[in-house]
Each structure stands twice: as structure tokens, then as C-alpha cells.
C-alpha positions in Angstrom: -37.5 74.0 -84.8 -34.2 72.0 -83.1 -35.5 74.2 -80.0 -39.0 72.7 -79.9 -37.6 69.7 -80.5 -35.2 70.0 -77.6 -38.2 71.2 -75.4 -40.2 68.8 -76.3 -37.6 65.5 -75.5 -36.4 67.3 -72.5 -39.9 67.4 -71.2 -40.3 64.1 -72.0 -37.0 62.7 -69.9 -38.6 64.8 -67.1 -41.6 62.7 -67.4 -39.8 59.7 -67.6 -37.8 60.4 -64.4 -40.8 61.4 -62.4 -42.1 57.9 -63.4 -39.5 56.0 -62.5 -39.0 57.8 -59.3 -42.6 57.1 -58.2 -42.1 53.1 -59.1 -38.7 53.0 -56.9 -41.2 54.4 -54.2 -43.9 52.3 -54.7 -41.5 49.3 -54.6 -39.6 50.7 -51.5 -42.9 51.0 -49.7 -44.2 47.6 -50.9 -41.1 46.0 -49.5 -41.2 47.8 -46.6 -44.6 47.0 -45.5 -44.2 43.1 -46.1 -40.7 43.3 -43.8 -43.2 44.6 -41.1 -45.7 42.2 -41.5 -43.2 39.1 -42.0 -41.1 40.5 -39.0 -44.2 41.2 -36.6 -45.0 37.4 -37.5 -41.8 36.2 -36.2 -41.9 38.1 -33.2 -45.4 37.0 -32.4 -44.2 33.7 -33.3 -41.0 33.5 -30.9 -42.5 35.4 -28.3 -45.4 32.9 -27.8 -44.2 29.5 -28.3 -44.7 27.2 -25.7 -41.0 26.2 -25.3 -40.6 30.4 -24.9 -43.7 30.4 -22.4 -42.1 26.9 -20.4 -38.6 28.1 -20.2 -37.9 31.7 -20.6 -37.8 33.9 -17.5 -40.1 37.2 -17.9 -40.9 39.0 -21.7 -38.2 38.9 -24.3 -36.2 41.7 -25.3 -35.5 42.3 -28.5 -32.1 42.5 -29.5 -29.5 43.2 -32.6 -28.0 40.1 -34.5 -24.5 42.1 -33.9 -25.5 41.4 -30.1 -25.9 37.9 -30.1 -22.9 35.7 -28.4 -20.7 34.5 -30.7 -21.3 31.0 -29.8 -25.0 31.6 -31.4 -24.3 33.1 -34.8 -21.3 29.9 -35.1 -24.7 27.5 -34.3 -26.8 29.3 -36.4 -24.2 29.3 -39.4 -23.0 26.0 -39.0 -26.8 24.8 -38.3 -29.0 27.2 -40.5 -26.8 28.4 -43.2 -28.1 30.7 -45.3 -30.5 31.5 -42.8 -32.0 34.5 -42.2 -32.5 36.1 -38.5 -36.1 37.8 -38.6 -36.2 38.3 -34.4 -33.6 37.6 -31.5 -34.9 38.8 -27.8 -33.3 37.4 -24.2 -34.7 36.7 -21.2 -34.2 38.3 -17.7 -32.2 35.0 -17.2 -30.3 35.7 -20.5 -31.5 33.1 -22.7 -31.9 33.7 -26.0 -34.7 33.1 -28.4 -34.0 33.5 -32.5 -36.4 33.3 -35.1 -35.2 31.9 -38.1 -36.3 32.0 -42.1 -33.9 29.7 -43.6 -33.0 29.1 -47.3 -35.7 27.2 -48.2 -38.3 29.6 -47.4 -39.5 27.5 -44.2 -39.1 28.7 -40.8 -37.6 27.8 -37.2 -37.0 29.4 -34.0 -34.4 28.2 -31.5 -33.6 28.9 -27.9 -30.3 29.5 -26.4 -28.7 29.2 -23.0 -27.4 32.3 -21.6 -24.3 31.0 -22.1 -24.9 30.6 -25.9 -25.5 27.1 -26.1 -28.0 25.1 -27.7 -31.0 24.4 -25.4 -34.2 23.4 -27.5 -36.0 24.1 -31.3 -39.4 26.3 -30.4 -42.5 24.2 -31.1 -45.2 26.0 -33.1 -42.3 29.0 -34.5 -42.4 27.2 -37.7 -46.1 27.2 -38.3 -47.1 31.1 -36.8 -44.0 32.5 -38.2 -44.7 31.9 -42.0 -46.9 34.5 -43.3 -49.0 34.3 -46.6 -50.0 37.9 -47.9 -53.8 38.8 -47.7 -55.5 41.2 -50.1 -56.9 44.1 -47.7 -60.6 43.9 -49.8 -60.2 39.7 -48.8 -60.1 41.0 -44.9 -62.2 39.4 -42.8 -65.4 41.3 -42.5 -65.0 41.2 -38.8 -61.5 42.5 -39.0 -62.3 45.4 -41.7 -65.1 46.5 -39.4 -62.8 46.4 -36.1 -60.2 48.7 -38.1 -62.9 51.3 -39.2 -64.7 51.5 -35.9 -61.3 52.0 -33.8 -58.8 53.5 -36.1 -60.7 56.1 -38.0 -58.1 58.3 -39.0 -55.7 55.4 -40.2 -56.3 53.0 -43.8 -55.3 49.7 -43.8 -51.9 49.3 -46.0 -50.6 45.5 -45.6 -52.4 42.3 -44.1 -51.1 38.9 -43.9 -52.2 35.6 -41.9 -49.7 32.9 -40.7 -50.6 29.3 -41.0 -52.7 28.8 -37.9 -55.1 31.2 -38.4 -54.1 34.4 -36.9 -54.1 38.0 -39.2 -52.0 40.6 -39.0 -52.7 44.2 -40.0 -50.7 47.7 -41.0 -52.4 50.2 -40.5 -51.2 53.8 -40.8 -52.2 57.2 -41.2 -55.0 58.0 -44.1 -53.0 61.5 -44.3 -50.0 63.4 -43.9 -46.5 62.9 -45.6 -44.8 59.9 -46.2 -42.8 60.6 -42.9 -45.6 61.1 -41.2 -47.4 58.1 -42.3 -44.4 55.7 -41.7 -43.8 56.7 -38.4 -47.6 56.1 -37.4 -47.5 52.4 -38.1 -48.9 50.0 -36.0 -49.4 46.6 -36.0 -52.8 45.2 -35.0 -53.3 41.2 -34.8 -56.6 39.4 -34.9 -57.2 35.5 -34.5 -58.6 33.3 -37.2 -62.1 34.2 -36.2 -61.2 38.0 -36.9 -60.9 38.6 -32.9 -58.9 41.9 -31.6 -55.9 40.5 -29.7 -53.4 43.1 -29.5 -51.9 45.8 -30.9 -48.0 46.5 -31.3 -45.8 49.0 -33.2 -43.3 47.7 -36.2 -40.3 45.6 -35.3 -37.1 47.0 -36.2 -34.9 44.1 -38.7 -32.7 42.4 -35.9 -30.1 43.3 -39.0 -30.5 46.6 -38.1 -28.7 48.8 -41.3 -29.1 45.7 -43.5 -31.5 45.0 -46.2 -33.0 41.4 -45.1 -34.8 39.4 -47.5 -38.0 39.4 -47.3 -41.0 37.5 -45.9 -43.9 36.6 -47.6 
């Protein structure tokens, strides 16, 4: 009988494990997919501002927070504390351009001179940056139909839409292991009317090793 018994509650803490394993994956994948989408965002965001478009010198590279000059993460700490640094890319000219979600939840992107000085706050950053999440059923049909048509062998896994209008997608392979599936992501952006615009592959966390907070 104390043998059954012992079975029986060591199946069961099996069980239990298994469970909990699967909802620290779920929740790791959930968090995951809404730093892509809130980081893609802020990339978009910094990357086509008109104070980026007006000043900067060629595309933006993207670069680690541990890179910026030290005379940026002083402005952004004594400026923006508590801030959090969702994208930082320079210019052929070295200027820099950082996207910002601060402590309040808003958002602001700011460029630098190459010498690390303060040269201008971005226009629209604060309005294209902050994501709201979108339901994949509550897709635009126009979107859902542009996904099925041109990525057949992917599923739609995260969607969000900034404050003017503009959507953007995860998508990722329908099969294949986890692996697999993360390293097929791609971003694909659409406008307010559910128009194709481009297509780009996840941004890495300018805090590259470090959990950032995340977007919503």
C-alpha cells in the first residue's frame, strides 16, 4: 500500500513539474515575442523620423548601449533616468540616434553629435515607437490575407500597431522545433490601411545579455 501510495504522489510531482515547465515556456516565449515587436517599433520609429531623415548621413547602424560614448549614457541618465534604451544606431558621420522608453511608459528618441553631445529630440519617435498589442484574429483582413498568400509555411505569432496607424507582425515557422522556429522570425510591417511595407528580421535588445523591460 505505502508503495502505491509513493507511486502514485511521485507521478503526480512529475505532472506537476511538467506543468510548470510548460508555463515558464509559454511565459518565456510570450515575453519574448512582445520585446520583438516593441523593439522592431523603436527601430522603425528612430530609423524614420524626420529629424533622422534631415540630419543623419546614410542608414543607421545599430549598436550596443555598452558602445555608446560616455558622454551619451551621462545625458541619458541625468536626462531620462530610469529610462530604458530600446534602439541606438550611428550614422556614417557618427551621430547617434537612441530610442528611449522612459519610466513612465511614454517614449522619446534623441539624436547625438558624434562627439556625444546633445543635438535635437526626434519628432514623431514618441508617437511610432509606442506599440499597443493586437489580437492576431483582430488583424486586419487585408494584412491576415497578405501573410497567408506570401508566407505559407510560417503562422502569425505576435502583432502590434503603434499610435499612427502602422502594424507590425511576427511571423515564424508553422513547424519545426522551438530553435527552429525562433530563428525563423521575421518581422513584416504593414500601414494603417493593412499595406505591405517591408519586411525585416528581429532586432537584438541594444542591452544585449540583459533582460529589458518590456514594451507593450
Amino acid at each position: 500500500m505505502k508503495k502505491t501510495l509513493f507511486f502514485v504522489f511521485a507521478l503526480v510531482g512529475l505532472f506537476l513539474v511538467s506543468c510548470n515547465r510548460e508555463d515558464i515556456n509559454a511565459n518565456s516565449t510570450t515575453e519574448d515575442l512582445t520585446e520583438v515587436v516593441q523593439l522592431s517599433a523603436a527601430r522603425a520609429a528612430a530609423t524614420t523620423d524626420t529629424v533622422t531623415k534631415q540630419k543623419c548621413k546614410g542608414k543607421l547602424t545599430e549598436i550596443e548601449e555598452a558602445d555608446l560614448p560616455a558622454a551619451v549614457s551621462s545625458y541619458i541618465t541625468t536626462n531620462y533616468a530610469g529610462a530604458e534604451i530600446q534602439f541606438a544606431g550611428k550614422d556614417a558621420a557618427g551621430q547617434i540616434v537612441v530610442g528611449l522608453k522612459l519610466a513612465d511608459g511614454t517614449h522619446t528618441g534623441v539624436l547625438f553629435n558624434a562627439d556625444g553631445t546633445f543635438n535635437k529630440v526626434l519628432e514623431k519617435y514618441g508617437k511610432k515607437a509606442k506599440l499597443t498589442s493586437v489580437e492576431i484574429a483582430s488583424l486586419p483582413a487585408a494584412i491576415t490575407t497578405y501573410i497567408t498568400s506570401n508566407y505559407a509555411t510560417y503562422t502569425a505569432v505576435k502583432a502590434g500597431t503603434n499610435d499612427a496607424g502602422d502594424f507590425f507582425v511576427v511571423v515564424e515557422l508553422t513547424s519545426g522545433t522551438d530553435e527552429e522556429k525562433k530563428a525563423s522570425r521575421k518581422v513584416v510591417q504593414f500601414t494603417a490601411a493593412g499595406v505591405f511595407t517591408q519586411e525585416t528580421t528581429p532586432p537584438a535588445h541594444p542591452q544585449r545579455g540583459k533582460k529589458g523591460k518590456k514594451g507593450r
